[in-house]
C-alpha positions in Angstrom: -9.6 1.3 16.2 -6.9 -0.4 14.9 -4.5 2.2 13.1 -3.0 1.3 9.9 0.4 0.3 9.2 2.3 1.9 6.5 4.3 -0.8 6.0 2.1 -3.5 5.1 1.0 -4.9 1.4 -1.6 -2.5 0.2 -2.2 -0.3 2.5 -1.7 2.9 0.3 -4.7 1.3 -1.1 -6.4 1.1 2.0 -5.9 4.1 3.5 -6.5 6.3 0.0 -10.1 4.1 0.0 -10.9 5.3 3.8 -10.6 8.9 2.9 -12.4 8.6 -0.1 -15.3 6.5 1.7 -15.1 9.5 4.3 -15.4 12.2 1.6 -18.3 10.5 -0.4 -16.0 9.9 -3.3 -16.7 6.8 -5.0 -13.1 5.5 -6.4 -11.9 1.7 -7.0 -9.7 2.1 -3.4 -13.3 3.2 -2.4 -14.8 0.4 -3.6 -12.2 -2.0 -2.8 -12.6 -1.0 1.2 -16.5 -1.8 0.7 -15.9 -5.3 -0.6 -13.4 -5.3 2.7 -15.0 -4.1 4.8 -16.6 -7.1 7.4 -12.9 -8.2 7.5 -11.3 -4.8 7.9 -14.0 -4.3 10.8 -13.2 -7.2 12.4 -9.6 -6.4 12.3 -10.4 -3.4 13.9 -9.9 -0.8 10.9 -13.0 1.7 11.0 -14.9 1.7 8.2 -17.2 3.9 7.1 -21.0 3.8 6.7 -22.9 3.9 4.6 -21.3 1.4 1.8 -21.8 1.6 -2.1 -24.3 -1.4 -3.3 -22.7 -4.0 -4.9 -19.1 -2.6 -4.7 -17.7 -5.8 -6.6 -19.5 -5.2 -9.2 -19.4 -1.3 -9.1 -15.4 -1.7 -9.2 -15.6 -4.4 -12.4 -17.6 -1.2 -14.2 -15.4 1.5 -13.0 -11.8 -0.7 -14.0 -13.5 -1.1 -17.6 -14.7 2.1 -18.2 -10.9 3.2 -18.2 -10.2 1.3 -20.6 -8.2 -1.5 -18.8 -8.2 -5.2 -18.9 -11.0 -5.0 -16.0 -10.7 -9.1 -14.8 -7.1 -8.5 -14.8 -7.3 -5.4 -13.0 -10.0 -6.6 -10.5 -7.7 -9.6 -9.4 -4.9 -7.4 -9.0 -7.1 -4.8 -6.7 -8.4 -8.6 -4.8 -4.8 -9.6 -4.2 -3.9 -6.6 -2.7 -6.8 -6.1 -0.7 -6.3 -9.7 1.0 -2.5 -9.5 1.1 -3.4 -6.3 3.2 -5.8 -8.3 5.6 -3.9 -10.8 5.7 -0.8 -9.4 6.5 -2.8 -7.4 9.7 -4.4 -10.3 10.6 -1.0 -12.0 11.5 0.6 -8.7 13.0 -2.6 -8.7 15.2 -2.3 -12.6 16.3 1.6 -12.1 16.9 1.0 -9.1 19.2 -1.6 -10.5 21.1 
């Protein structure tokens, strides 16, 4: 397992959306781990099972039942999410 470092774009996000994944708590970091998740695993982050259905949709719902500009918000969530990846994804490649 890969651990997570602190440092890197988004990762508050990731790391709040593992524990709530491990608690049964469904939350947009929740949801934005499940729409991450075949790229997290293959970076070696443990994700885990089972996943909500549908989690991009799921988040959409959740961002516009609080009353917030939900495409907005979902692109924001996106961006962070694949900053995160990315940004492992080269620490990974430069360590290796």
């Amino acid at each position: 397992m890969t651990p997570i470092p602190h440092e890197l774009p988004g990762a508050d996000l990731i790391e709040a959306g593992l524990a709530d994944l491990r608690a049964g708590e469904i939350t947009a970091n929740a949801l934005l781990v499940a729409i991450g998740a075949p790229r997290l695993r293959a970076l070696g982050i443990e994700v885990p099972s089972p996943l909500p259905d549908a989690p991009e949709h799921a988040l959409y719902l959740l961002l516009a039942s609080r009353g917030e500009d939900a495409h907005s918000a979902f692109n924001a969530y996106r961006r962070r999410l694949v900053s995160f990846q990315r940004a492992l994804e080269r620490r990974r490649f430069a360590t290796a």
